[in-house]
C-alpha positions in Angstrom: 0.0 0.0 0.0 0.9 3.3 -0.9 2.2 5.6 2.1 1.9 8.7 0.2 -0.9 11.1 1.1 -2.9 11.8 -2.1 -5.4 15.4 -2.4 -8.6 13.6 -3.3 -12.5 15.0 -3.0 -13.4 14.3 -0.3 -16.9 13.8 -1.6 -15.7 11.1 -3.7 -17.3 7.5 -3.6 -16.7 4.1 -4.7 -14.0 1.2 -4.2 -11.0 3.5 -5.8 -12.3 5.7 -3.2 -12.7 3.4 -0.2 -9.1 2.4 -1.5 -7.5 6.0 -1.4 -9.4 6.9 2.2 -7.1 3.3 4.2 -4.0 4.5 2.1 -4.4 8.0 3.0 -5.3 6.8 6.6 -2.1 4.8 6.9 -0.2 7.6 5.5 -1.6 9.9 8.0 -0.6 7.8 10.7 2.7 7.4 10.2 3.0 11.1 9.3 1.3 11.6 12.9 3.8 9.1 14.3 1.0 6.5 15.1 2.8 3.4 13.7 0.3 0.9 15.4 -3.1 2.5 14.4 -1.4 2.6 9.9 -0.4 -1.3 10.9 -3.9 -1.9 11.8 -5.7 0.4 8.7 -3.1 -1.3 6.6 -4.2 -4.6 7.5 -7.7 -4.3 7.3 -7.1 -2.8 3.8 -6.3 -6.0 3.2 -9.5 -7.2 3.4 -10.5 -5.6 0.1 -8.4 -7.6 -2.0 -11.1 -10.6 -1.4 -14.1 -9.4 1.0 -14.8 -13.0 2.9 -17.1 -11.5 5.2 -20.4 -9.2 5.4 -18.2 -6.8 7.4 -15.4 -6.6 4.7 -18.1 -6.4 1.7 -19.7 -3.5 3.5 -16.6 -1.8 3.9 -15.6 -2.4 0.2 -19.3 -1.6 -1.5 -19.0 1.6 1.1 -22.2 3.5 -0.4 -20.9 7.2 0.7 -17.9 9.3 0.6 -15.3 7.1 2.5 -12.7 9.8 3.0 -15.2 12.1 4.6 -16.8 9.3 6.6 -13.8 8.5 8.4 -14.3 4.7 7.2 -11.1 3.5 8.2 -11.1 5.0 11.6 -14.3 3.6 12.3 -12.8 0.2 11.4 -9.7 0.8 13.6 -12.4 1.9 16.4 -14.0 -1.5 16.3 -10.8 -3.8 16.6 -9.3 -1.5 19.2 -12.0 -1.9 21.1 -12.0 -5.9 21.1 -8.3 -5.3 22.3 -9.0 -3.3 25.1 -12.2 -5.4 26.1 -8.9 -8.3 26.0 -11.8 -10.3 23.5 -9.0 -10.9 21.2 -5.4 -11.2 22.4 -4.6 -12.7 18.8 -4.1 -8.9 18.3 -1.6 -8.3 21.2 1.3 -8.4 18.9 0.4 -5.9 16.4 -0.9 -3.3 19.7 2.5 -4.0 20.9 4.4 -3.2 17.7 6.1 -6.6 17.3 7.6 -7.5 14.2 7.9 -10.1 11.8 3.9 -11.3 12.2 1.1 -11.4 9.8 -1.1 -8.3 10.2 -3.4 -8.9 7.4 -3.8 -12.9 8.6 -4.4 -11.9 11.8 -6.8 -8.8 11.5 -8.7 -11.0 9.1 -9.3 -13.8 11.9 -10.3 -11.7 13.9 -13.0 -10.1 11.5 -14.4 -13.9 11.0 -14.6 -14.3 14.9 -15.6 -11.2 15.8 -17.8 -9.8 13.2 -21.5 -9.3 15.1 -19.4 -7.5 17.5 -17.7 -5.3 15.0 -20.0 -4.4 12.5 -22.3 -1.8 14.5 -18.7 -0.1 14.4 -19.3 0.5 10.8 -22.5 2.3 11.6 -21.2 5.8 12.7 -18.5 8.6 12.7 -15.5 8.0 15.1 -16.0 10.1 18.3 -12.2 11.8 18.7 -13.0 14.0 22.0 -9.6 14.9 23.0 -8.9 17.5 25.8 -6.0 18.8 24.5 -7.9 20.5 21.7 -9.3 23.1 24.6 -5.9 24.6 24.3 -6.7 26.2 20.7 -10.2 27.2 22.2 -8.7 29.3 25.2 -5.6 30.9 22.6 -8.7 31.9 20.3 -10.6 33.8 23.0 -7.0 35.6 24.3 -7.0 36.5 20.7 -10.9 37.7 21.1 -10.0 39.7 24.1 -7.5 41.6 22.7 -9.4 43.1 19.7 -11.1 43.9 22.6 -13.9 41.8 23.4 -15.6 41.1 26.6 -13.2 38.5 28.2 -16.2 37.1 29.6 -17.1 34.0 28.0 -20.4 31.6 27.0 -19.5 28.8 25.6 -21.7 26.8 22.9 -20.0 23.9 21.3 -21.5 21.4 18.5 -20.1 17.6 18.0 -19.2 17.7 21.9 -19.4 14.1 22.0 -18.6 13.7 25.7 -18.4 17.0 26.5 -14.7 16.8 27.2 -14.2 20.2 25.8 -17.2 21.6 27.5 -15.3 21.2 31.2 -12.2 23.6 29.6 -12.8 26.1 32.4 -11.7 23.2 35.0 -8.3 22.8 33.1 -5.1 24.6 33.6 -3.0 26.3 30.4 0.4 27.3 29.9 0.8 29.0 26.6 4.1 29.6 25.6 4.3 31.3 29.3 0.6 32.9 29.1 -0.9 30.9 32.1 -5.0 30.6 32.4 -7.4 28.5 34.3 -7.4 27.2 37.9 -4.7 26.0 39.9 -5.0 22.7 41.0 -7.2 21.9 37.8 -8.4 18.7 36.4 -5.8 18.5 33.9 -3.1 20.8 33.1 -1.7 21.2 29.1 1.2 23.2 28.3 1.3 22.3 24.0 4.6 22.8 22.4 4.3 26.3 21.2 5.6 27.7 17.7 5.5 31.1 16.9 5.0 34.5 19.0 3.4 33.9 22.4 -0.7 34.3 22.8 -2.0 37.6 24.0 -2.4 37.9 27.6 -5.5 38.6 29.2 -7.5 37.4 32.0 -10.7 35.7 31.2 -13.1 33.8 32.6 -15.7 31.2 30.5 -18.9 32.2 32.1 -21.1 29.0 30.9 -20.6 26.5 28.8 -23.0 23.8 26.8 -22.9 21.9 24.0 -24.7 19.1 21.7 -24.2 16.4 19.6 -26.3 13.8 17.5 -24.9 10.9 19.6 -23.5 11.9 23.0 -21.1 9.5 25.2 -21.9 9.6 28.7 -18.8 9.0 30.0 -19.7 7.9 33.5 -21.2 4.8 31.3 -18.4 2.1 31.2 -19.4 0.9 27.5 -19.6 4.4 26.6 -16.6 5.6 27.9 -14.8 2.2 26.3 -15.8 3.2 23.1 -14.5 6.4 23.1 -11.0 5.3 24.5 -11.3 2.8 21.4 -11.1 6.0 19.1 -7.6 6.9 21.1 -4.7 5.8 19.1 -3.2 3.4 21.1 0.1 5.5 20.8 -1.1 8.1 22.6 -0.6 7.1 26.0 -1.0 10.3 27.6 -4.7 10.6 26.2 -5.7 7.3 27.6 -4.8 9.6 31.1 -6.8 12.5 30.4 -9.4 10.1 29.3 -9.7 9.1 33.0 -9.4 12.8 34.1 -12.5 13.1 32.1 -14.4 10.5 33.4 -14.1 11.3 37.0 -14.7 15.3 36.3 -18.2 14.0 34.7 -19.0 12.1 37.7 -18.3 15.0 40.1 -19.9 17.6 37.7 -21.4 16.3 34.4 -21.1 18.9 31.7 -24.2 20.6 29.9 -24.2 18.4 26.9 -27.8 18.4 25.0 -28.9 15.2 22.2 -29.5 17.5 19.3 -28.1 18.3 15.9 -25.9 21.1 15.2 -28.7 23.7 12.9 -31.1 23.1 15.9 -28.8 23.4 18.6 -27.3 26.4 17.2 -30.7 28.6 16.2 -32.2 27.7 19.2 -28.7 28.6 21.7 -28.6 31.9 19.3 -32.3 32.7 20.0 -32.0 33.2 24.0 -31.3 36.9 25.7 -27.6 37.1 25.9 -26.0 39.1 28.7 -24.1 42.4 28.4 -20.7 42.0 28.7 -20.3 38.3 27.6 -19.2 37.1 24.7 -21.1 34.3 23.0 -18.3 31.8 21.4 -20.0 29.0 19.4 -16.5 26.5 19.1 -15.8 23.0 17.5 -13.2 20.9 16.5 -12.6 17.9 13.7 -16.0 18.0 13.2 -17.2 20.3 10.4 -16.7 17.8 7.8 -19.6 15.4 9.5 -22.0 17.8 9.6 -24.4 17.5 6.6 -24.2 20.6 4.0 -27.6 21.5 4.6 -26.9 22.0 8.0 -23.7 23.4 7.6 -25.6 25.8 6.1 -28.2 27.0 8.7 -25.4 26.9 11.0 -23.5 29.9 9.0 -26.8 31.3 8.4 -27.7 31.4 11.5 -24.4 33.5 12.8 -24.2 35.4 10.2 -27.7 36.9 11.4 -27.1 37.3 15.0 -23.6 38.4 13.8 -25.5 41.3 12.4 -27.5 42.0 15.4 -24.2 41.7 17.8 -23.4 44.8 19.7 -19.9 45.6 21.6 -21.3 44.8 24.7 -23.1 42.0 23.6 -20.6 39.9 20.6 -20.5 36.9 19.0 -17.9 34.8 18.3 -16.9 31.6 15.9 -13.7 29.6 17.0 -13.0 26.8 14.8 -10.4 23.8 14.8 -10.3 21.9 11.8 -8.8 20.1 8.5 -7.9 21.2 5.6 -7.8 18.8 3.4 -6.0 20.6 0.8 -2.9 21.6 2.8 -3.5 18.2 4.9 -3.0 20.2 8.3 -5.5 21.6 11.6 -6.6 24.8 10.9 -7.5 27.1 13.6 -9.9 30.6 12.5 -12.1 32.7 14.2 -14.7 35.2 12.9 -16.4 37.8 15.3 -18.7 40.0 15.5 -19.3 43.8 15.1 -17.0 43.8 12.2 -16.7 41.9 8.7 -17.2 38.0 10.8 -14.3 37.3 8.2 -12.4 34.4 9.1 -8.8 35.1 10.2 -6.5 32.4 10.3 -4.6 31.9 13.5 -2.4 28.6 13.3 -2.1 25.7 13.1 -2.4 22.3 15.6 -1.8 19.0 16.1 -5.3 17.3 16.1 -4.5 15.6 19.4 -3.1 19.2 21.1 0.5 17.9 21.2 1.5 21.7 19.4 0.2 24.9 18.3 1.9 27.0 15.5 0.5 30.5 16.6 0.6 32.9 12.9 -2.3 35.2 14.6 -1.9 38.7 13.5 -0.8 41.0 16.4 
């Protein structure tokens, strides 16, 4: 299989296209320096070749956009998950990087033993909530209050999942030396920074609340499994702050709602905001799972409280993700009074391992 990243639509469908989404997987991987989770996309590639199973025929006769599904990571979900659940330790060697063993043979036993239990894997986007993102929310909103904005902030965030990100005012920051949030804190992030320090500001996130079409509720053990499935078993520092998580939700759950991001959004948009707050709606890697027509009302719907905003009563839009193009994590915001242009900011590493802060001064 090819390693090389190719620029592809990502609205393009069909087996050259579920092909090109595992290659470009792998080769993401191993750009990302996740060796284990391309050996494991790389080997149930391998199932194309001759699909022996309903689970490899579904994946090969994939009816949408593969690329833009996230089909391989969903795959990947499903058999981490047996290895954490310890339901197949025929897949110990490849978790633990060993060499000179049969991916493909052994992913594809797997798939014949286990396929009832992975097949509802196939039925949904991969839910990546990963705390270390909150570090490109809180840069944005130094950003905000410097142009100046209330530095008073209410949070609204779509694709929460967990609502990981929603508990960002319980975590502590150090941004290239500009330190925000509480001290002890749940969990404390100090990305590797690139570029000219953040502006520094105090400010406070007044509420937050979020939504998402499927939310994990991470005091649920099978719920909270599934999500650790979607870690990359590399990471080992996120399996940690996965555990952070779960006992923050316990002691305080965060405001997370069952709704889809064009409802959630009008109706958040549609309550009195206070004077003196800012009202930040924020995601991250999720954009390119929310349908177009929602997309839509979602930039409709901003753009027309944008134009009612007042300085003592703005609106924000911080956003984290891909571009597909340029095959990097994109971070903009657009604000309001003013043109609610985006301005680019940097650039991150999905998991919040770095920030590359370009923001203009």
């Amino acid at each position: 299989m090819s390693e090389r990243y190719q620029f592809v639509d990502m609205a393009q469908a069909g087996p050259d296209a579920v092909r090109t989404a595992f290659s470009n997987q792998v080769a993401y991987c191993r750009a990302a320096e996740a060796p284990v989770t391309a050996r494991i996309v790389a080997a149930a590639a391998s199932l194309l070749d001759k699909p022996a199973t309903d689970f490899a025929r579904q994946i090969a006769e994939w009816p949408g956009a593969p690329l833009a599904d996230a089909l391989p990571l969903r795959v990947a979900g499903g058999l981490h998950a047996l290895h954490l659940a310890g339901a197949a330790p025929e897949l110990s060697p490849i978790y633990a990087n060993a060499e000179d063993i049969n991916d493909a043979a052994i992913v594809a036993g797997v798939v014949r033993r286990h396929e009832a239990a992975l097949l509802p894997w196939l039925g949904g986007p991969p839910q990546t909530n990963e705390a270390g993102r909150s570090a490109n929310f809180i840069a944005a909103m130094l950003w905000l209050a410097d142009r100046p904005l209330p530095p008073r902030f209410q949070c609204l965030e779509i694709g929460s999942s967990a609502g990981i990100n929603l508990m960002l005012g319980r975590y502590h920051y150090d941004l290239a030396g500009v330190v925000v949030g509480p001290q002890p804190s749940v969990m404390s992030f100090a990305p590797e920074w690139r570029g000219a320090h953040p502006p520094q500001h105090p400010i406070a996130i007044a509420s937050t609340r979020g939504c998402d079409v499927a939310p994990v509720d991470l005091t649920d053990p099978a719920e909270a499994l599934r999500l650790k499935a979607y870690i990359w078993p590399e990471h080992h520092v996120r399996f940690g702050r996965i555990e952070a998580a779960i006992a923050a939700a316990k002691a305080d759950p965060p405001d997370l709602v069952r709704m889809n991001a064009a409802d959630f959004v009008e109706a958040e948009l549609a309550k009195p905001q206070a004077e003196g707050t800012t009202r930040v709606l924020m995601h991250s890697i999720v954009w390119q799972y929310v349908p177009d027509e929602e997309q839509a009302r979602v930039s409709q719907a901003m753009e027309d409280a944008g134009a009612r905003a007042t300085p003592e009563r703005p609106l924000a839009w911080i956003a984290l993700e891909a571009n597909r193009t340029l095959h990097r994590h994109e971070l903009s915001v657009r604000y309001w009074p003013g043109d609610g242009e985006p301005v680019m900011l940097g650039s991150a590493h999905p998991h919040g391992a770095w920030i590359e802060w370009t923001a203009p001064a």
